[in-house]
N, C-alpha and C positions, 0 to 999 in steps of 0.2 A: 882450501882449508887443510890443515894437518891436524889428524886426529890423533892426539899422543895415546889414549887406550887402546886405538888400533893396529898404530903405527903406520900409518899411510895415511895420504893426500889424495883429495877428491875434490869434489864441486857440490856442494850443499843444492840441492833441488828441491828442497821441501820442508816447512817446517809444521809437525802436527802434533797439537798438543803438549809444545814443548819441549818435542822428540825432534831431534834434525836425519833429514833422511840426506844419505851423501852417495854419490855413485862416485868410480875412480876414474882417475884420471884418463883413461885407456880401457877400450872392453867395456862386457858387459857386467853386471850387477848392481847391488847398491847394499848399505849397511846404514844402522842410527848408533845417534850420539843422544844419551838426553843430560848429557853433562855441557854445558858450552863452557865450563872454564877450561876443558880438556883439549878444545877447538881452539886452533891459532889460525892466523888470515896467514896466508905464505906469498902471493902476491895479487894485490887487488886490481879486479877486473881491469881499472881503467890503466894499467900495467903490463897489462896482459899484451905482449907479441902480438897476437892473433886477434885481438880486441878491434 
């Protein structure tokens, strides 16, 4: 997913409450979204190289 108010791309792990919790692409941490019009897919799983 690409978070446009964050400006980065990550992988959604969690949704609570309505809040999406996203870690990035590489490394460690994570951040939330609780906007998902903000959130765009950029390529889905079944997409995915590594899939």
């Amino acid at each position: 997913m690409h978070d446009e108010d964050a400006a980065r791309s990550g992988i959604v792990t969690d949704v609570r409450s309505g809040t999406y919790v996203i870690r990035p692409l590489q490394g460690p941490g994570e951040w939330t979204s609780e906007d998902s019009k903000k959130l765009t897919t950029v390529v889905p799983r079944e997409e995915r190289q590594d899939a």
